[in-house]
Structure formats: C-alpha cells, structure tokens
N, C-alpha and C positions, 0 to 999 in steps of 0.2 A: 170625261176621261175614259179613255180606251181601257178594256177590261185585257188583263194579260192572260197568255195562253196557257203557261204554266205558272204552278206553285210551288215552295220548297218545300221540304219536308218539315223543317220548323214551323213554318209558318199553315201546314196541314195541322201541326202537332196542336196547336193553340187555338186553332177552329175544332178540334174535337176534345180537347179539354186533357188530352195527352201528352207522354214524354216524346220526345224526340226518337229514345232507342224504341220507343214503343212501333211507331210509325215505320221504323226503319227495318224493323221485323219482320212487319207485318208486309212490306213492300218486297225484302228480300224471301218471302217465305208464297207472294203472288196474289195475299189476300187485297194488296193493292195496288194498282196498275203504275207503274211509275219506268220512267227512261231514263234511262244511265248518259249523264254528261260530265264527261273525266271522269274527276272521283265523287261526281254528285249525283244526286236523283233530282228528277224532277216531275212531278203529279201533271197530268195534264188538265187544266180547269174543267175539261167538259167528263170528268168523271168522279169530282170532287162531290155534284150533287149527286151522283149516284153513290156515294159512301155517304152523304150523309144523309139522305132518303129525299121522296117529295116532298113538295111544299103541301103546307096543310090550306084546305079548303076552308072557307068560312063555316060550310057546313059540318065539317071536321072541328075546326075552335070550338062550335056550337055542342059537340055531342062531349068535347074531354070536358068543357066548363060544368055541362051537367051533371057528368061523373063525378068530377070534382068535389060541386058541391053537395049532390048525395052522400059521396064516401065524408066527407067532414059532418053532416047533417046525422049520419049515421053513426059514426065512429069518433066523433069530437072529441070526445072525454079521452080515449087509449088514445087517439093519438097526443092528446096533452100529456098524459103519461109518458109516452116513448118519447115525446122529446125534453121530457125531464131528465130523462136516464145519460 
C-alpha cells in the first residue's frame, strides 16, 4: 500500500497521544508545519517524523534498557511506593 503524502490533524492528534485543539494550536501558532486546504490543515507526512523525532538505534534500545533496569534495580522499592499513591 502506497503511503499517503499528507495527514489530518486528528489523525497527527492520536499519533502523539493528543487533543485535536491541541495540534491545531500548535499548527496555527507554527510549532507545526501544516497547509491550509479550504477550512482544513493538512500535516505533510515527511515532517511528521521530524515531530515526532528519530528512530531509535538498537544501540539506543540497548543503553534506555540498561537505564532502565538500573533505575528499578536502584530505586525499586520508592518506586512501588509512588505507584501506590
């Protein structure tokens, strides 16, 4: 399947785990690059990965997993605490 050139704003809002007016802010405010068709925006796909950064490297995976498990290794206990709270 052919990958489309643009995206809506709804559909930017729900790949970044945001509202809709959020996106739409943010768009009319510059923080994100978007084209006005009538009364819609539209995201161009090739700067969607630039919002939502690079792809992480294996050798990236490798260093947040070891973070990871040091901060639980280190911190296990408060963090069972905070998520009691």
């Amino acid at each position: 399947m052919k990958e489309r050139a643009f995206i809506s704003i709804q559909e930017l809002a729900n790949i970044l785990g945001i509202s809709r007016i959020a996106v739409y802010k943010k768009v009319k405010s510059g923080k994100i690059r978007a084209i006005k068709i009538g009364r819609s925006f539209a995201i161009p796909q090739k700067y969607v990965s630039g919002i939502l950064g690079k792809s992480l490297t294996e050798i990236d995976k490798k260093e947040i997993d070891e973070a990871v498990k040091k901060t639980v290794k280190d911190y296990g206990e408060v963090l069972k605490r905070l998520g009691r709270d």
